[in-house]
N, C-alpha and C positions, 0 to 999 in steps of 0.2 A: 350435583357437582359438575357432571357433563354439561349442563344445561347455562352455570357462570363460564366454564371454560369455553365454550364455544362462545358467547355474549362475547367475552375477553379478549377471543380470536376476531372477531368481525368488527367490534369496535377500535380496535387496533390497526388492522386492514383499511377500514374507515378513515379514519387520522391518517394514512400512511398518503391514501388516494386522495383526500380532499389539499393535502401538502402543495406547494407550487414546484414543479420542476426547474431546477435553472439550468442554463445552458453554458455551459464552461467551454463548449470547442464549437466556433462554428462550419468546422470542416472545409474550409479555406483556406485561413490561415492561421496565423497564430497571435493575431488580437488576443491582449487580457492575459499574455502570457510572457514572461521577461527568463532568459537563460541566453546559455553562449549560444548563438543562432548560427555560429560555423558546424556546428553541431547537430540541430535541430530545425526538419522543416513539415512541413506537410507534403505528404505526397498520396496522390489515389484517394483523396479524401479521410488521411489518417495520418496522426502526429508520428514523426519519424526521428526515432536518436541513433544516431550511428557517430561509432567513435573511427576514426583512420587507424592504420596500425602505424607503428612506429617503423619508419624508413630503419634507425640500427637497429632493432628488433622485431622482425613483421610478429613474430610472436604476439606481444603487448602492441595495448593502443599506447596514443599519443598522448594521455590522460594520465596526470600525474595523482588526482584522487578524484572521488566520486563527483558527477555534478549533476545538477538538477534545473528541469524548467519549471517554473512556479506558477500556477496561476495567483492573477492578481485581482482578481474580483471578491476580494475576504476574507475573513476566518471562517472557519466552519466548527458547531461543537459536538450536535447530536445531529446525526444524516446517516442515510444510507445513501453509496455511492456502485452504480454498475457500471460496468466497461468490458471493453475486450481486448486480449494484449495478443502479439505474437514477438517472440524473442529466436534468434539467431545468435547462438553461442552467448556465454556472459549471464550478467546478473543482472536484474531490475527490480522495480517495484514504486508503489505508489506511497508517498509520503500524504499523512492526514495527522490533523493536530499539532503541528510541526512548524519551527520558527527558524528564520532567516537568521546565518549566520554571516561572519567577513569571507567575500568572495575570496575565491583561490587563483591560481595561473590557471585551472580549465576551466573558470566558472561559478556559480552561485552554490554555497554548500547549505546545506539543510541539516536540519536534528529534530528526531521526534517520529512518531508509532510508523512502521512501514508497513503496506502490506507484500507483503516477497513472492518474489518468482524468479526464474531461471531458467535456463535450456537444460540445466541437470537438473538431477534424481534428487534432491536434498532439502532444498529451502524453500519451494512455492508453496506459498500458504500459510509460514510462519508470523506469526508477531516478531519483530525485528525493530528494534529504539534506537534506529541511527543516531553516532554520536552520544550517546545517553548509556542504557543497562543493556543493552546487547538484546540475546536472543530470550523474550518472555513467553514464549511456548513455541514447541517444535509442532510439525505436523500432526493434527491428531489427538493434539492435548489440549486438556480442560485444567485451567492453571486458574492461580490466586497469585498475587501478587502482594508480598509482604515489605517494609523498609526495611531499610539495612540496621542492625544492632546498633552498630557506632553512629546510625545518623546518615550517611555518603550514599552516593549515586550506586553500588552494587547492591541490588534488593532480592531479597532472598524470592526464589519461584517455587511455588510447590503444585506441587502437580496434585490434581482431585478426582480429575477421572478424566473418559477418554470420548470423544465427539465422532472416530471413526478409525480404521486401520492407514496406516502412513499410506502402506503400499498400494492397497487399491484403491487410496485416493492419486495418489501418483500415476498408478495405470489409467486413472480416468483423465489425464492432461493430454494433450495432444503436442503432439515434437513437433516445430515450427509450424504450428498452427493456428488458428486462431479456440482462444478461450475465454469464457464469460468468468469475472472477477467481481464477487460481491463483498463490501464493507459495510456494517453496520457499526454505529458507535452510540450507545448512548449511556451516559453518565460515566460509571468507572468500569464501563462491560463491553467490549469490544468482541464482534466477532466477523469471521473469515470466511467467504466459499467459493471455489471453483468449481464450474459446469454444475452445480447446484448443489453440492459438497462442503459439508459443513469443512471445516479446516483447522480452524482453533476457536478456543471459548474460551474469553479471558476478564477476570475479575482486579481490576487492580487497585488496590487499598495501601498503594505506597503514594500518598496523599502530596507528598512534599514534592514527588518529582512525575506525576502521575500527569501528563498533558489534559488537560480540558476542551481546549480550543487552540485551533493555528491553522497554517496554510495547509492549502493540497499542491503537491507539487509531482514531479515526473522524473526517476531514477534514470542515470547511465552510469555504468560501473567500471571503477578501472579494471584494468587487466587483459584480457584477449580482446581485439577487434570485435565487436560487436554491432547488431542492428536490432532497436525494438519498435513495435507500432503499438499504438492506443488510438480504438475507436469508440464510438457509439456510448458516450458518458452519458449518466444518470444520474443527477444529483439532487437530493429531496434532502431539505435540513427540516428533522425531526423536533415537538418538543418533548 
């Protein structure tokens, strides 16, 4: 039994490394990538979103709802994707599987699986369906994901067990620092990790609204003035 499970580990490993790497940022600029660009630039060699605060409310940005820079080099279905973010106050996260919606007054808006993060205590690491079912596992959970009784987009989540403790995967993030962000996605099983930390593990069997394939695209959130960076992208599409 050891002797297939490890076969199973290295032929997997194998597949993963014989994969083509593609290159989605080339650290200059922002070739292959379309969003508000009052918004977003390259700077130091790493993609930069910062929102202004609002002159009548320095409080709040100028950002009347979320908006996103998209890469345009394809859909993606099954990949592992790494990178490294740093965030300054506010919310982000990396949209995969996710389809273009009708732009906004800030921007291009997106819908579909997020992987989350924040300068707070709460949401880095979650499954999050912008636009869609909301939050389908919090920190730490090992979720199933069922349809909704009547048929509609709220689908019931059930929790099946637990991938790690909330908190000291939180203690393991660095406050405006830089951290390593891993997505794996293949088939209806998604899963999450920061600085090598598992995050969430998630099984989704709500078929009807369950994303397969879409864009990868780049969060900025309304609300407080914010700044995020994304560097050093990894992206291998699995079969």
């Amino acid at each position: 039994m050891k002797l297939h499970l490890a076969l199973a580990t290295f032929l997997a490993a194998l597949s993963f490394a014989s994969a083509e790497e593609k290159e989605i940022f080339n650290g200059k600029d922002l070739s292959g990538w379309v969003g508000n660009m009052d918004l977003w630039s390259v700077q130091d060699g790493t993609i930069t979103g910062k929102t202004p605060a609002d002159p009548a409310n320095p409080a709040k940005s100028i950002l009347k709802h979320n908006t996103f820079l998209i890469w345009k080099g394809g859909t993606v279905g099954d990949f592992e994707l790494t990178f490294q973010y740093r965030i300054e106050k506010g919310n982000s996260g990396v949209q995969y599987r996710s389809k273009e919606l009708p732009a906004g007054e800030s921007g291009p808006i997106i819908s579909g699986y997020q992987a989350d993060f924040e300068a707070g205590k709460t949401y880095s690491g979650i499954l999050y369906e912008e636009r869609g079912r909301g939050i389908l596992a919090k920190r730490g959970e090992k979720t199933v994901i069922k349809p909704a009784a009547d048929g509609g987009k709220k689908a019931v989540v059930e929790v099946t067990g637990s991938v790690g403790d909330s908190a000291a995967i939180q203690d393991s993030i660095k406050s405006e620092d830089w951290n390593e962000y891993r997505i794996v996605a293949k088939g209806n099983h998604v899963q999450h990790f920061i600085n090598g930390m598992q995050t969430i593990d998630v099984t989704d069997e709500d078929a009807a609204n369950a994303p397969k394939e879409g864009l990868l695209a780049l969060q900025i959130h309304a609300g407080p003035p914010m700044v995020v960076q994304f560097k050093n992208f990894k992206l291998v599409e699995t079969k």
